[in-house]
N, C-alpha and C positions, 0 to 999 in steps of 0.2 A: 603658784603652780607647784605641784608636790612632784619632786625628782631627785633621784639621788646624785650630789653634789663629790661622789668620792667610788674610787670602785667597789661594785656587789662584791659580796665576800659567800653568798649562800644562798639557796634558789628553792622555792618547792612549789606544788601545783595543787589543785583540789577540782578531779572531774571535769578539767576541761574546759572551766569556769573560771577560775580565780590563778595569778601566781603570785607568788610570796616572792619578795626579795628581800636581805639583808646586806648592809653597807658597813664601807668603813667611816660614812657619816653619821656614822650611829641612828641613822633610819631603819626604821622596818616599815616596807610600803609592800598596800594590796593594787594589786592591778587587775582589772577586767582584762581578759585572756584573749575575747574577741576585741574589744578594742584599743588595746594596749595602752588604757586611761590608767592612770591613775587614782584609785577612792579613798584610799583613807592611807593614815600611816599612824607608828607608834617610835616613842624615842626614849633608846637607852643614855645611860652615861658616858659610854665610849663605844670603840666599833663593836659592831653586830657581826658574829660571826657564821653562827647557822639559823638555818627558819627549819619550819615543818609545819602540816596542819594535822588536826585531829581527824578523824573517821569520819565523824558526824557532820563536818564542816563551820560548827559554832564556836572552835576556840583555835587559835592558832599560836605556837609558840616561837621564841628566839633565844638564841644563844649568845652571850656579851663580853668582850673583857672589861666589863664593868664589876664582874666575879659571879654575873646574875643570870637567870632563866626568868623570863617574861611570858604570861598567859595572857595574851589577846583575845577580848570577845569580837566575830565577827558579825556583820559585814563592816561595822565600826569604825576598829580598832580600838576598842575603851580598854585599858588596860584592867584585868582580871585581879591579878596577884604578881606580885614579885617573889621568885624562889631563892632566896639567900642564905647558901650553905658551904659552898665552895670558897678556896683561897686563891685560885687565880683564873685566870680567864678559862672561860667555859665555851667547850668545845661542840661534843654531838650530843643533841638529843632526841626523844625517841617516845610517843606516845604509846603505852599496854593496848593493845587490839583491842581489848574489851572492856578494860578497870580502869576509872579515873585515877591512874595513874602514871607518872611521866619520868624516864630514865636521864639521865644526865650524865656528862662525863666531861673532865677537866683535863687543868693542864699542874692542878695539883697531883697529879698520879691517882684520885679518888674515882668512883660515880658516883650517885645519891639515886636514889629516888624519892621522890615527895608524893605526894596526892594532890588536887588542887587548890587546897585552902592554906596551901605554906607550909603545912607540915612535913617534915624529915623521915620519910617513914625507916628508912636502910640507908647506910656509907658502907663502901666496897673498898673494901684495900687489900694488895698484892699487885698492882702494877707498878714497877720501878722507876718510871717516866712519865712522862704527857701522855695521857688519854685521851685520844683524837676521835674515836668513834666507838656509838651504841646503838645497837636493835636490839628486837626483841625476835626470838625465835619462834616462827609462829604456831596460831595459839597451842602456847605455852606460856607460865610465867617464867623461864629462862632468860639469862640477859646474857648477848654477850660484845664483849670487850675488844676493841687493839688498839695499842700503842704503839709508840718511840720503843719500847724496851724490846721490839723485834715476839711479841707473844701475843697472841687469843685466847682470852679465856672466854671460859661458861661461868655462870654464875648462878646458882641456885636468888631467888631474888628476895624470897622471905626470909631465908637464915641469913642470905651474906657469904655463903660460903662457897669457894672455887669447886665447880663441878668437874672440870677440865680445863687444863694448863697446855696448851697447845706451844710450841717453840717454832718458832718460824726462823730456826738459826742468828738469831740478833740483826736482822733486817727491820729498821723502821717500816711500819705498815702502817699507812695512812685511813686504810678506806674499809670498808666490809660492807658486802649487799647478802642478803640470806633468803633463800628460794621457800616457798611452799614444803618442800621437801628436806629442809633441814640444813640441803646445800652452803658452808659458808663459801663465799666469793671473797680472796681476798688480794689488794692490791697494795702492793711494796714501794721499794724506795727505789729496785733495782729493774723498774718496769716490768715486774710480774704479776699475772694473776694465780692466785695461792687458790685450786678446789678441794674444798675439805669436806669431809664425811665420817663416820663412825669406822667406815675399812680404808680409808685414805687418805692421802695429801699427794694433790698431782699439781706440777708447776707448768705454766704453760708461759714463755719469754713472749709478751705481748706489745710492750712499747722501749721507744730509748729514752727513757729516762722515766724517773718517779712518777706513777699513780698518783692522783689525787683525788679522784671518786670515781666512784662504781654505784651503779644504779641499778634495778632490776624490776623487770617488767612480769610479773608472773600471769596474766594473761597472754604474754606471746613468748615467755619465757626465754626473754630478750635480758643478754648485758649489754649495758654501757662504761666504756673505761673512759677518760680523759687524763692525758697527760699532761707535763711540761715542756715534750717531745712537740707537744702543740698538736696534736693529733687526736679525733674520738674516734671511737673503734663501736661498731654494735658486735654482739655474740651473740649465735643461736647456741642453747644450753641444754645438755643434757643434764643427767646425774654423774656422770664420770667426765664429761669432755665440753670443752665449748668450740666451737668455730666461728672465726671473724666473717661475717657477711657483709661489714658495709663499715668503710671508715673514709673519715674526711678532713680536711687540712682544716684549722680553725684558724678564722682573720685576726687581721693582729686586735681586735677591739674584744677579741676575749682572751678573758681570765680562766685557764683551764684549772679550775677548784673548787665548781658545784657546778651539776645540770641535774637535770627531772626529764620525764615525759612529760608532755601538755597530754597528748594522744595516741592513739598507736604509732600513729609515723610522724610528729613532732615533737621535735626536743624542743627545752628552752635552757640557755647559759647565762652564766655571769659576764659582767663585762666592765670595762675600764670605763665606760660612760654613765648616762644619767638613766640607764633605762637596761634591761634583759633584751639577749638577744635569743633569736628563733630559726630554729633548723628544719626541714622536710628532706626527713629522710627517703622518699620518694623518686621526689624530681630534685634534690640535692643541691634545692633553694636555700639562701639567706634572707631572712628578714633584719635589717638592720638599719635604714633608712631614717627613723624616729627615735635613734640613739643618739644623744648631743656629744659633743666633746665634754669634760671637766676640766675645771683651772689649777688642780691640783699642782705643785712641783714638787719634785721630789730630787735634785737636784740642782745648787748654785755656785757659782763660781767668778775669778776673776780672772782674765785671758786676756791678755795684751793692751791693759787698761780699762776693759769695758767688761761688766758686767753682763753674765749670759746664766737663762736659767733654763730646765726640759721638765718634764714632767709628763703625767699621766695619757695628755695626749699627743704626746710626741711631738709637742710645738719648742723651738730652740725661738727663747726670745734672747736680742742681745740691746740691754740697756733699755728695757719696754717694748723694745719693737718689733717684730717677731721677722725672724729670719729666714725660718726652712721650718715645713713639716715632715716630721719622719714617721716611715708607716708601722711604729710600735710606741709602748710607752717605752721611756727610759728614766735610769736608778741614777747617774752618775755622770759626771766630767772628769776628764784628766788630760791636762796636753803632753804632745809629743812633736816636738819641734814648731812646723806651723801649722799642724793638724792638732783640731781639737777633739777629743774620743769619746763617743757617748753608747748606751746599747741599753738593751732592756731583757724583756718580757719573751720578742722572739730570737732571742738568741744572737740576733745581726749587731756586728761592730759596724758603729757609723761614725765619718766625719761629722759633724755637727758643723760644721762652718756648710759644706758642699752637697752634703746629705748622702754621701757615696759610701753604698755598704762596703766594709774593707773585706768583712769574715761571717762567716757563718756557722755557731755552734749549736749543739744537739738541746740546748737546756737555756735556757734565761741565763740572764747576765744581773749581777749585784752591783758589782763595785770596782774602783782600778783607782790606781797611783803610779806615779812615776819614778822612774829612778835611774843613776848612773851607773855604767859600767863599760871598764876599759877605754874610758873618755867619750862614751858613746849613751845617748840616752835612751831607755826601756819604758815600755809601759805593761803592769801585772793588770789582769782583769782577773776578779774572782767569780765563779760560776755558781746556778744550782747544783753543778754536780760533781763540786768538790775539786775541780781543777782550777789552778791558777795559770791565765793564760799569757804567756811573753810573748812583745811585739816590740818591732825596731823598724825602723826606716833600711831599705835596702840600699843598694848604691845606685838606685834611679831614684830615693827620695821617697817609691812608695812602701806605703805600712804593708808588713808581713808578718804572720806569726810565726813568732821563733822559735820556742817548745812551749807544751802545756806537761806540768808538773800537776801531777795526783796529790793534790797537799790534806784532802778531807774526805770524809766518808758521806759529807751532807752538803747542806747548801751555806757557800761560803757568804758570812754576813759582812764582814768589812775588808779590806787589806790596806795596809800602806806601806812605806819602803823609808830607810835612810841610805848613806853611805855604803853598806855592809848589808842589811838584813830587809828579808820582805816578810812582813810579820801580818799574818791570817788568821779572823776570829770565824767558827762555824758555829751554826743555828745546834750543832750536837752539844755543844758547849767545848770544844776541842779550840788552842792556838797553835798555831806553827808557827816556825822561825824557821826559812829557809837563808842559805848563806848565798850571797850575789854573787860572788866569784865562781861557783861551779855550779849552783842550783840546788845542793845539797841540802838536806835537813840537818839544821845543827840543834835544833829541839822541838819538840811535839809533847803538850801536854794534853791527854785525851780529858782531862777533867778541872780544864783552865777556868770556866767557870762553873757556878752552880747552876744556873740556867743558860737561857739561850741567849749567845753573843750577838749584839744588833748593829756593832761599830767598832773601829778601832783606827787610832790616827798617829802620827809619829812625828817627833822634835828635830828638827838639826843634825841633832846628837844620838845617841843611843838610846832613849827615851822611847818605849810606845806605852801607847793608852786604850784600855777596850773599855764598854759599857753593857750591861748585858740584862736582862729582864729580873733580875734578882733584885735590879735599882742600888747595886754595887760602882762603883770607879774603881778600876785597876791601873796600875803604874809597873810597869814591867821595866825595870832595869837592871844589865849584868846578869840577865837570867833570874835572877828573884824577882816577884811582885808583891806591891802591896795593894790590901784591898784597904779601899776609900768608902766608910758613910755617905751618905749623898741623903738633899733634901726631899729628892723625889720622892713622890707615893705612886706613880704611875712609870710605865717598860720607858726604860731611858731607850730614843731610837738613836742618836748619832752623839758624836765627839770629835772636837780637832783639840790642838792644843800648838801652844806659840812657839815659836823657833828655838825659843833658847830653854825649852821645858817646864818654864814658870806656871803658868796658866792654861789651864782646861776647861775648855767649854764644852757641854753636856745641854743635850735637848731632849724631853721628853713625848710623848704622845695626846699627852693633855695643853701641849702649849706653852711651859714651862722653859725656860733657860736656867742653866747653874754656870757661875763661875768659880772654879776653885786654883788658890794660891797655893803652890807646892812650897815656894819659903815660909807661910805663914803655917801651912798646914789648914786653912781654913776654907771656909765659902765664904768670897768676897762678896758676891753678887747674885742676885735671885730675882728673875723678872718672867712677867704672865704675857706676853706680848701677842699673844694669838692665840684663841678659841680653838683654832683647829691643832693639828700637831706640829712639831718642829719636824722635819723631812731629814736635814743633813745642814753640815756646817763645814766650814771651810775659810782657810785665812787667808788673807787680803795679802796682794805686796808691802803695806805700809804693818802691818802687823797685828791687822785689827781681824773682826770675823765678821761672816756675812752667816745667817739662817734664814732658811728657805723653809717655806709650808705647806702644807694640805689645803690653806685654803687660796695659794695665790700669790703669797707677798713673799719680799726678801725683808729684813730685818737685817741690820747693822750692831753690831756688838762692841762697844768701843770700853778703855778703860777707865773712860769717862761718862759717858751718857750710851742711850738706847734712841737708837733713831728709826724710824718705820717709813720703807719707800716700799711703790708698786713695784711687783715684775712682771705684770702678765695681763 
């Protein structure tokens, strides 16, 4: 039975007929619309991050961090052609209205465009970051561009050359929808939508926190925004203004980071399960009933002897067993006395033992660690949205937040804590070192790495460690870092490392473990232990490591052997 085993990452539709889904199982699956079957799928190398179909409805494409673009023949899926031009994961792409040709854009700061027999026709450079998204202006052969680097550009699409250099003030811009009319739509980091035209740029504050698609309907001349705020918004549009006519809270089983129209008054999203889910805009129904859970984890741990894992469906198993379900996915564990802390996707700090939301923040939750101060124990949560969140037990025992520090401009990827310092790696490639004694910043490098930080863990001692998509090891001590080679070929996503700062362990997305020896300076250890990805890692009381994955298992990391048990 063909289902996606990890969550959708990208959504598209064809006439009311077909949708498109893409995974982080590196699936691309068609589905019949009216009967939410399954027909055919096609499989990349690693995850699938966007779909689209063609006009005609005979070729359908995807977007990979495999470095690839993929042309599907429909109703099929026989794979077409593979587009291989880019260096790192590829992001939006975007079929010519009328020219068998197809736009592309990465997370090498590049686009391409090709034709569909493989060929390179044009590469576009001037974007100074990750290139998140590309359309095409319609008919016109115009392309245009936004990144990470806060800019839209135009692009003349046969020379290459920038027609228009739009500055959107150094604001990450996730999303662009472009109207009939020229209209760009554009959606930020700082929940704005950006309306741009030849005589302007009007900001309209739309949601609380980061845009991540915008969709547009030019037969009803309909926007769609979707946040992290967890919210979709429609807008009826003009040429100058839009106005919000209809928006709706999203269940925790979506992923606010692609939807489509099916029809004039149904959406369809991405979801944390095995399947898309479906909205009516109307009667302000959910369809969601024939979405399964996934066995994903994406967090493991050891808490009071026993082994507890959470993952994508917010199931808390402890030692196999499953203990509590909580109504979101969750990234992470950290204790705090006799509560253990878990959170995700909707924002909600949860006991993971009780399942009792402690807090409620505006943005998804990453990651947290523990730490002492004033003889008293803390726990840091790092957010989407750049805040590091303090929490302590009050003097009835219950969890309270104690301040949130502004530590980033973007979505905080790891933190951990020693004695002194709580040390924060973000998706912008920025660390911070905030000091425990007053919450002060005692350093912020906005250019700590070359790409985007996916972890970072810390020793005993003054020792921390990040890992970042560059497929770098950094060792950060006394305020200098060293960058570490590493064996990986694929985004290292997690790192811990041992008490006494010896040994670091690194997981990648392909499956992958590294161990690396700081006395020897070497890579001790190199093992393939799971098909799907490493999720996160974390040290044992006895001194060893536990890795948890995408598809399921916990894996044991010892300085002796590799051992593989169930968690789920």
């Amino acid at each position: 039975m063909i289902k996606h085993t990890s969550p959708l990452s990208g959504i598209a539709t064809f006439q009311g007929k077909y949708v498109l889904s893409a995974g982080y199982d590196n699936q691309v699956i068609l589905w019949n619309a009216n009967t939410k079957e399954a027909l055919a799928r096609g499989i990349h190398d690693h995850l699938a991050n966007q779909c689209v179909f063609h006009s005609d409805g005979k070729l359908c494409a995807s977007s990979s961090s495999d470095y690839s673009v993929r042309l599907w023949e429909l109703p099929n899926m026989k794979l077409k052609t593979v587009l291989n031009a880019h260096t790192d994961d590829v992001e939006g792409i975007a079929f010519h209205p009328e020219k068998p040709l197809i736009a592309t854009c990465s997370r090498d700061h590049t686009l391409c465009l090709f034709d569909f027999n493989n060929n390179l026709i044009q590469r576009y450079y001037g974007h100074t970051a990750d290139v998140i998204s590309v359309a095409w202006q319609a008919n016109s052969d115009i392309l245009i561009s936004c990144s990470d680097d806060g800019t839209i550009k135009r692009w003349d699409a046969e020379s290459g050359k920038i027609i228009e250099d739009i500055d959107l003030d150094g604001i990450e811009t996730d999303t662009i929808a472009i109207s009939q009319e020229g209209v760009i739509y554009a959606g930020n980091d700082e929940g704005e939508i950006i309306l741009i035209d030849q005589n302007s740029k009007i900001t309209v504050p739309a949601h609380n926190a980061g845009i991540k698609r915008l969709v547009y309907d030019p037969e009803q001349k309909l926007l769609v925004s979707i946040s992290y705020d967890r919210q979709a918004k429609v807008w009826a549009c003009s040429n100058d203004s839009i106005n919000c006519v209809h928006s709706a809270e999203l269940p925790a089983i979506i992923w606010p980071r692609s939807v489509a129209f099916l029809d004039s008054e149904t959406l369809v999203f991405v979801s944390f399960g095995s399947s898309y889910a479906q909205y009516n805009i109307n009667t302000q129904q959910w369809s969601l009933n024939h979405i399964e859970p996934t066995l994903g984890v994406n967090a493991v741990c050891e808490y009071q002897g026993d082994i507890y894992t959470v993952g994508d469906a917010g199931t808390v198993h402890r030692n196999n067993k499953l203990q509590r379900t909580l109504p979101s996915l969750c990234n992470f564990f950290t204790p705090l006395g006799d509560v253990l802390i878990t959170g995700g996707q909707t924002g909600q700090v949860f006991d993971a033992i009780t399942g009792e939301c402690i807090y409620q923040h505006r943005s998804p939750l990453n990651c947290g660690a523990t730490f002492a101060r004033h003889g008293q124990e803390y726990v840091v949560i790092g957010t989407y949205t750049g805040e590091n969140l303090i929490f302590k037990c009050n003097e009835n025992g219950k969890v309270v937040l104690f301040e949130s520090i502004k530590s980033h401009a973007n979505a905080i990827k790891g933190v951990s804590a020693n004695n002194n310092t709580i040390f924060s790696v973000c998706a912008d490639t920025s660390a911070s070192f905030i000091n425990i004694e007053d919450f002060s910043t005692a350093q912020f490098k906005e250019d700590g790495h070359s790409m985007i930080a996916n972890g970072c863990a810390s020793s005993d001692d003054d020792v921390f460690v990040s890992v970042s998509r560059d497929l770098k090891l950094r060792i950060w001590e006394c305020g200098e870092v060293s960058v570490i080679d590493t064996p990986h070929q694929n985004s290292i996503k997690c790192v811990a490392i041992s008490s006494d700062g010896n040994l670091v362990v690194t997981g990648n997305y392909a499956g992958f473990i590294g161990v690396y020896e700081r006395s020897s300076q070497e890579w001790v250890k190199w093992y393939h232990p799971s098909y799907a990805g490493i999720s996160s890692l974390s040290r044992t009381e006895n001194g060893d490591f536990l890795a948890s994955s995408y598809e399921g298992r916990v894996h044991l990391v010892t300085g002796k052997d590799f051992k593989q048990a169930k968690a789920a």
